[in-house]
N, C-alpha and C positions, 0 to 999 in steps of 0.2 A: 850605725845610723838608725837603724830601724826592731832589727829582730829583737825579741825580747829573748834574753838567757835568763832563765832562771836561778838564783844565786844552787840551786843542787846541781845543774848541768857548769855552771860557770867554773864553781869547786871543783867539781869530779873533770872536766875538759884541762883545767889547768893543772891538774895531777897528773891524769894521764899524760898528757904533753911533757911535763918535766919528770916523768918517770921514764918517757923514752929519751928521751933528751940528757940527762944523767946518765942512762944507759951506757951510750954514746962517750962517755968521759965529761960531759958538759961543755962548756964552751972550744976549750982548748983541743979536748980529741975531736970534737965531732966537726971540726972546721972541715973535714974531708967526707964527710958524710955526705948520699946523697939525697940530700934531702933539704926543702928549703919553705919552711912556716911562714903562713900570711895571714895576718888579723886584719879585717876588711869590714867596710861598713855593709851591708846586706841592698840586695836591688840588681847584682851581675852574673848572680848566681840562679837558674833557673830550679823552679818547681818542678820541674822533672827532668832534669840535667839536661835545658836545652839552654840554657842560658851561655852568655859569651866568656864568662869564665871557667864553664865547664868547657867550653871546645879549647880554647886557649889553653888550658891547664893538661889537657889531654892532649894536645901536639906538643905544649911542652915538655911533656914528659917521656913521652915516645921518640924526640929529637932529641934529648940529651940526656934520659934514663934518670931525671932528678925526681926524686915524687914530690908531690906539695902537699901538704899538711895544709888545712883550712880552717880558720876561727872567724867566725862571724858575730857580728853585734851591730847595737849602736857605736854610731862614731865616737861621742861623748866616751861612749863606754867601754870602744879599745883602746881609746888613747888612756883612760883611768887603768886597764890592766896594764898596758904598758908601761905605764910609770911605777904603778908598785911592784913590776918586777925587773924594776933597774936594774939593781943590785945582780940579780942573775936571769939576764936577759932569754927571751924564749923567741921571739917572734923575729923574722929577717927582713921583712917591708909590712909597713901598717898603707893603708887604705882609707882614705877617711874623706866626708864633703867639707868643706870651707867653713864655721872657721877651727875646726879642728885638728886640720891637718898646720895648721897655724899654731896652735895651742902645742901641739906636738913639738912644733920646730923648736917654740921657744921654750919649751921645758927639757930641750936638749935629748929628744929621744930620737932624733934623726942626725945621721950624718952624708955629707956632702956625698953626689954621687951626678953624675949627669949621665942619662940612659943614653942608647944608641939612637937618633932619631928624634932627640928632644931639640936638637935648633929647630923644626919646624912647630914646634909649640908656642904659641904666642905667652908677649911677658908676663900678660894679666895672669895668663894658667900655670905658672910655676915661677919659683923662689928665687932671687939674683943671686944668689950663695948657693943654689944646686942641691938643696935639701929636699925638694920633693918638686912632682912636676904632675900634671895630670895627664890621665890615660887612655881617659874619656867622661865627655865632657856631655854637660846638661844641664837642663833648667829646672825652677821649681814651678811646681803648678798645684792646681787642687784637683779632686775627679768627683762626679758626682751620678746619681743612677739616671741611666736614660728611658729606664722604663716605669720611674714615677716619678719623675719630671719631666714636661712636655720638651723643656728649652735647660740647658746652662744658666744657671742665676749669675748675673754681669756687674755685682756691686758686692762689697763688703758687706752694705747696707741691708740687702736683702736677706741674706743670713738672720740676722735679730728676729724675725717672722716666727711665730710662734710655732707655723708648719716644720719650722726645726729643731722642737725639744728634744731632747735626747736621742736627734736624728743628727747631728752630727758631733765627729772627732775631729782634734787634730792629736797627730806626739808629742811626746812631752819636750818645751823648750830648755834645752843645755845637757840631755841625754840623747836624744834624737836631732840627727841633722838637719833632715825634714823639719821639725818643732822649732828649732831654733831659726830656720829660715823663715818660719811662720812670723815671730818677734821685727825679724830685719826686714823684712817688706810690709808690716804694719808701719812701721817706725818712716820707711821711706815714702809709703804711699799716704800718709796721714802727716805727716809733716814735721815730726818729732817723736819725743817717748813719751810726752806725758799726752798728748791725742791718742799716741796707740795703745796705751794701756789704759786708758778711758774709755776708750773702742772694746778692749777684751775683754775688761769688766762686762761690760753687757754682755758678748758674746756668751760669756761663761754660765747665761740663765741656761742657754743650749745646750751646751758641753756635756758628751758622755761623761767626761771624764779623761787622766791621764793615760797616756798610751805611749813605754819604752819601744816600742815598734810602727812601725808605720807603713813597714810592708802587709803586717795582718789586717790593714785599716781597708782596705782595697778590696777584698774579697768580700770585708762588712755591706760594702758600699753595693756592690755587685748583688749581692741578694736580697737586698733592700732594708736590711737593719740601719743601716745609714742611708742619710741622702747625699752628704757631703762628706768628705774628709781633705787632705792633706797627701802631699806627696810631691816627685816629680815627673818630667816627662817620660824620662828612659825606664824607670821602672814599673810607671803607672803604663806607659805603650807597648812595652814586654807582657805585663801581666792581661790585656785589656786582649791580648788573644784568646785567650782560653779565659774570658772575663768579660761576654758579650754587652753587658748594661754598662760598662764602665766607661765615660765619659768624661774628657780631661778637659781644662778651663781655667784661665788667669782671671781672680779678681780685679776690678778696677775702683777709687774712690769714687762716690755718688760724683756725677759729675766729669768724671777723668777717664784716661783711656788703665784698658788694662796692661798690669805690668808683670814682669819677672827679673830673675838673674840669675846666669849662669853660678853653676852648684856641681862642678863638676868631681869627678872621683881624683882625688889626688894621691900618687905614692910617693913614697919616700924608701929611704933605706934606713934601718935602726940601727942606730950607734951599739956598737958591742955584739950586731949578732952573731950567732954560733956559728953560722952558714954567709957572711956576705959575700962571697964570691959568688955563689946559688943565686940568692938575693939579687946579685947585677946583671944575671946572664934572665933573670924571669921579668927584670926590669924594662932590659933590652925587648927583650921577648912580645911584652905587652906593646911597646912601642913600634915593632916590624912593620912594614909595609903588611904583611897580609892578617898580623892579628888587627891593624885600626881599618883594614877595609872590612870587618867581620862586624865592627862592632854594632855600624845599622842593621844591615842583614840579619844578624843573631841576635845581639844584647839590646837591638831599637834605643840605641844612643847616638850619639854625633862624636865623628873623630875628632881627639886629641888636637892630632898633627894639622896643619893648614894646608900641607901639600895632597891629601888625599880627599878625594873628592868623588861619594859615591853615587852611584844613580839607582841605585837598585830601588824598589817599590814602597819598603820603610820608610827610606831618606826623602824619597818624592812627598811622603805623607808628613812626614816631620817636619819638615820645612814649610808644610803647608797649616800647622800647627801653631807658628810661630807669627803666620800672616798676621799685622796690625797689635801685634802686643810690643808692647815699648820692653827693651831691655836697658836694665839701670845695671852700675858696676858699685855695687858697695865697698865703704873702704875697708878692709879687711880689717890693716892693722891697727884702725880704730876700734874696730866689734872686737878682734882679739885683744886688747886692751883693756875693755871696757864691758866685756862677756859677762863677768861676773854681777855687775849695776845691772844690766838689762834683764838679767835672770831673776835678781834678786825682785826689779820691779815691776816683774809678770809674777812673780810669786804673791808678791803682795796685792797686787790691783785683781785675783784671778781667787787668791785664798788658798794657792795650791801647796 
């Protein structure tokens, strides 16, 4: 979703990985290995392993001796490596926001699995066929500096302002999950495609520029190279600790209230991996009662499940986040459908 891999680390990662992994026997010996690869979109991993897939990943591993192997990216960009290494699969659950982890199903890199704990997942957060399901869940929003700007700007509209030349980013839309959320709440809030990308054309006087990441956009923002950028709640309120100017905010159209929609983290299990057994037991894992009570507390997300219900001082404040912004439900199967037209006509309205 977010980090930028450089095609030298992308190379050398997905060497190393299939050098130990062939090590191994490749798919067939290494079914008993203990070991179980997860290509994830970036945002639950902490800056200094305080993040909820760091504590997750560390009781998982200490309860059942599996290590986990960790690949990060944009979403756009591990469902892309997942698919060109079909052929010899590496990765045991992908990790991706909406609609990629869609784009995944239907390009056949998931297979059916239903975690421990997924009936209390509502239908909206995961697939009738049991392909993937989310683990936690969250919204999009934008952030912007609190210490050169008095207030939150509360319009699309006010962005255009010339005080935003090359003060603000977003990531890039159809490599970045964040980016491409960008696109679908233009499209929603402006009332079509061709308002919203009449809308971005202008923005685009503003525009840094592209950006594969959208976690580094947040720290820009923070020291005041940016005023605005692009993000969502869970990882813009994770990073906004140790990121005291960071300040989170849902645009609204001139006129309108502000909106959002849930963008939550979806897994799945990869067809053919070397490890699904690993794979179902870190599935489960992520679903437990005590990893989705961690995730406010730790990760500053909202649980998955609807039976868990935290009170701890994050969730007090997230929910307090959320006061007065309209949530819309995009149709998925329509954006995944129709992903490629929406990219192609932000390319072209944007020049990108």
């Amino acid at each position: 979703m977010r980090k930028n891999l450089t095609q030298v680390a992308a190379v050398a990662g997905s060497l190393a990985l299939a050098a130990s992994l062939t090590a191994c026997g490749g798919n067939s010996a290494a079914a008993d290995e203990k070991v179980v690869t997860v290509y994830s979109a970036d945002g639950l991993k902490g800056e200094n392993g305080d993040g909820w897939y760091d504590r997750v990943f560390k009781d998982f591993e200490k309860q059942t001796g599996i290590t986990v192997k960790y690949v990060e990216g944009g979403s756009g960009e591990m469902v892309q490596r997942a698919l060109r290494e079909k052929s010899n699969t590496q990765a045991d659950v992908l990790v991706t926001l909406p609609p990629f982890i869609q784009q995944a199903d239907s390009k056949g890199l998931l297979q059916a699995y239903r975690p421990a704990g997924s009936d209390q997942v509502g239908g909206a957060d995961k697939s009738l066929d049991g392909t993937w399901t989310s683990v936690v869940n969250n919204y999009f929003s934008f952030v912007y500096n609190k210490k050169e700007l008095k207030e939150a700007p509360k319009t699309w509209e006010e962005l255009l302002d010339g005080k935003f030349r090359n003060k603000l980013q977003y990531s890039t839309p159809g490599v970045a999950g964040d980016g491409t959320a960008v696109v679908i709440k233009a499209v929603h809030d402006f009332g079509g495609q061709k308002p919203a990308m009449d809308y971005l054309k202008k923005l685009q006087a503003n525009n840094v520029g592209p950006s594969s990441s959208t976690s580094k956009l947040a720290p820009k923002v923070d020291k005041g190279e940016l005023l605005v950028a692009n993000g969502d709640v869970q990882m813009n309120f994770a990073q906004s600790k140790s990121m005291p100017n960071l300040g989170i905010w849902f645009p609204a159209k001139d006129g309108g209230r502000p909106t959002t929609f849930a963008l939550p983290y979806a897994a799945g299990l990869v067809a053919d991996a070397p490890h699904t057994a690993n794979g179902k037991k870190l599935l489960d894992f992520m679903l437990a009662e005590q990893a989705q009570k961690q995730v406010s507390e730790i990760g500053g997300g909202f649980p998955a499940r609807k039976d868990i219900k935290p009170v701890d001082a994050n969730a007090i404040e997230l929910a307090k986040l959320l006061e007065g912004v309209e949530v819309f439900e995009p149709d998925w199967k329509d954006i995944d459908k129709n992903l490629p037209a929406y990219i192609d006509a932000w390319k072209s309205a944007t020049g990108s």
